[in-house]
N, C-alpha and C positions, 0 to 999 in steps of 0.2 A: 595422533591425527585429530585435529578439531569437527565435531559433529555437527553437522547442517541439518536442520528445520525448517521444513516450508508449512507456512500457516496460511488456508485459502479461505478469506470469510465467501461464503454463497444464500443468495434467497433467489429462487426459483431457477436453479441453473442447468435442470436435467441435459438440455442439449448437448452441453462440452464439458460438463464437468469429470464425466469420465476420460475423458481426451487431455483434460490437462493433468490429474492425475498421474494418468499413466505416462505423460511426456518427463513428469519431472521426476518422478521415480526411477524412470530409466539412469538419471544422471550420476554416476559414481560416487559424486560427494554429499547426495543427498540420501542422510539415515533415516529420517520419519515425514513423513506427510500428513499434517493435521486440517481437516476440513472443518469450518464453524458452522453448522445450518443454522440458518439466521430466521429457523420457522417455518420452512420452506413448505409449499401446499404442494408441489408436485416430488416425482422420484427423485430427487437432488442426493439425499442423506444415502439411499439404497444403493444408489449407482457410485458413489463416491467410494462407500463401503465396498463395493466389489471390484469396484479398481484398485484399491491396496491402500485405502489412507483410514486413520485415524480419525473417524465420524464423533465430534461434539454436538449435540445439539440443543438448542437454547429453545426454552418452555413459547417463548413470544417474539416477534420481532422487534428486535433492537437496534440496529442498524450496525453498519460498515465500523465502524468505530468500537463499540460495545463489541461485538462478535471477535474482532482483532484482540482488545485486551482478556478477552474468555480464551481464545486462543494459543496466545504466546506464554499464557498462566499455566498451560502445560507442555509446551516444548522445551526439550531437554536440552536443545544444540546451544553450541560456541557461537557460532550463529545462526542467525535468524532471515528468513526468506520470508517476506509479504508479497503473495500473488493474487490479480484477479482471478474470478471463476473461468471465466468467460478465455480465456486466451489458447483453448487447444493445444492441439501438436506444437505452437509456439510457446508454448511455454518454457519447452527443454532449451529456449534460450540462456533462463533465468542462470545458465553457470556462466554465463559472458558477468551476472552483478555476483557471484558467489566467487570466483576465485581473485578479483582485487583484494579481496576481503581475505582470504587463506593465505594471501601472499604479502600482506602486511600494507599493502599499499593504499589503503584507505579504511576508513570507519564507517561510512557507510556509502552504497552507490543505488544510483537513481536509473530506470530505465528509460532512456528517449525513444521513442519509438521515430520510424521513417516517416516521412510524410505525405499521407495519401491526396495530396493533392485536391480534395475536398474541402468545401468548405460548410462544418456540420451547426456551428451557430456564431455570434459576431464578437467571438474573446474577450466576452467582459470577465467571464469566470478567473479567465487564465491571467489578464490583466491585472484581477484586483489581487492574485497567489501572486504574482510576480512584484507586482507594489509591496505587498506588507511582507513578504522577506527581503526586500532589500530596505526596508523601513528599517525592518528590525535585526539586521544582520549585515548589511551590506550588500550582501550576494548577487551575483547577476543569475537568473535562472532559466534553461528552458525547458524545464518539464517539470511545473512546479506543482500539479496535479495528478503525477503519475504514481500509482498506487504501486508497479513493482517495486521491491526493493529490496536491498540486504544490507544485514546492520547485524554490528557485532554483539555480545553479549552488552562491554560493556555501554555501548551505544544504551541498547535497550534497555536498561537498569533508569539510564539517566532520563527518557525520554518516557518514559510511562509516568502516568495511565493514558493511553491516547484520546484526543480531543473526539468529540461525537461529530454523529456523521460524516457527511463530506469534507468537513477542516482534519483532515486525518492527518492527509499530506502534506499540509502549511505546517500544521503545527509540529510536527515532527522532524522538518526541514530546519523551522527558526531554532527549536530548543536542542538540538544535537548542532546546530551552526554555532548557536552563542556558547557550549560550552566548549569549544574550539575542535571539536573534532573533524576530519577531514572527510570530506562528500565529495564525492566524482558521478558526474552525468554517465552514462554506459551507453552508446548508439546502440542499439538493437534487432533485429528483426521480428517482433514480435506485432501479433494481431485481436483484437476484440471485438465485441460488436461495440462499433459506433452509434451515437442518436444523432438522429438526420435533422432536419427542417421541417419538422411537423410537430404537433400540437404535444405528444409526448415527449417529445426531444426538448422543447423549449419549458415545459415544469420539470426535467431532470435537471437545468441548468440555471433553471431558476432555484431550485432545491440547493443546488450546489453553492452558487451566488450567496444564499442566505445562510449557510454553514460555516464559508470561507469567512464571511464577512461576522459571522458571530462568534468563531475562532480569534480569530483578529483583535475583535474588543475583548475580549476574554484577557486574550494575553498583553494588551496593553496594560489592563488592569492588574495581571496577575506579576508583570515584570516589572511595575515600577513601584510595589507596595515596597518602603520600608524593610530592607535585611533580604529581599530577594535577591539573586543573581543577576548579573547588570552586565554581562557579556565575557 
């Protein structure tokens, strides 16, 4: 039987962190739960710890990216589960993207989530994720920003060290596409907090924007050097 790994990076997530813990623990195929405190100033680390996961915690904040590769550096499983902090009791989704993966039927799967019918800022973000993987892969995508995932061992062998901050999800999409591995979108029901239309909402996505987009030139640069891999 192949062992499952869920990896949660968290900074400041006291509210649900214990709630998504415990959702995914519940799930039969998942053996370890590893949470990354990403420096967290409030209970995050405490309350994770007493829900049942494996508490790492990092000296400083490093962001989304950096917390994910401290993470996965000590999960044991066959495969790998990347979840937000933030998704609660929706998290015990995540075996709708874990058993494609058990059953041979993909390399890695992507969560879509439903659509709240809001509309939380004007998709440049999602715009410029969807532009530079089908630049650099082809692909048509729609949830090119979506941080759940599951990916098999050998996925993640090929796909580290993950890109910093916000380009987590690009980069990880393009370089497991180009080395022809199979990626399935998942519909889901799962929930987070959203950032609205306010002044915080709009520097998360301005944050993100300048991550995607400096993932992007990274990997122009890094894919077309001489003796690199070219798809």
């Amino acid at each position: 039987m192949k062992r499952v790994s869920v990896v949660i990076p968290a900074y400041n997530e006291a509210a649900r962190i214990a709630a998504t813990v415990r959702a995914v623990r519940e799930l039969p195929e998942v053996a370890e739960v590893i949470v990354v405190d990403d420096a967290s100033t409030d209970e995050t680390a405490a309350l994770a710890e007493k829900a049942g996961a494996k508490v790492l915690r990092l000296p400083a904040n490093r962001g989304k990216g950096a917390a994910l590769n401290h993470g996965v550096a000590g999960a044991s499983g066959d495969v790998v589960v990347l979840l937000d902090a933030d998704l609660g009791e929706s998290a015990r989704e995540a075996r709708a993207l874990i058993l494609p993966i058990l059953r041979g039927e993909a390399d890695m799967t992507v969560a879509r989530f439903p659509s709240t019918g809001k509309k939380a800022g004007f998709g440049l973000v999602k715009g410029l994720a969807r532009a530079g993987i089908r630049y650099f892969t082809g692909l048509e995508v729609t949830a090119p920003l979506s941080g759940q995932r599951a990916l098999s061992r050998e996925v993640l062998q090929c796909v580290l060290p993950f890109a910093r901050g916000y380009g987590v999800e690009v980069a990880l999409t393009i370089r497991a596409a180009r080395k022809g591995f199979r990626i399935r979108e998942i519909p889901v029901v799962m929930r987070h907090r959203e950032t609205g239309r306010d002044l915080g909402g709009f520097i998360h996505r301005g944050r993100q924007f300048r991550d995607v987009l400096l993932t992007l030139s990274r990997l122009l640069f890094e894919l077309r050097r001489p003796g690199r891999e070219s798809g």
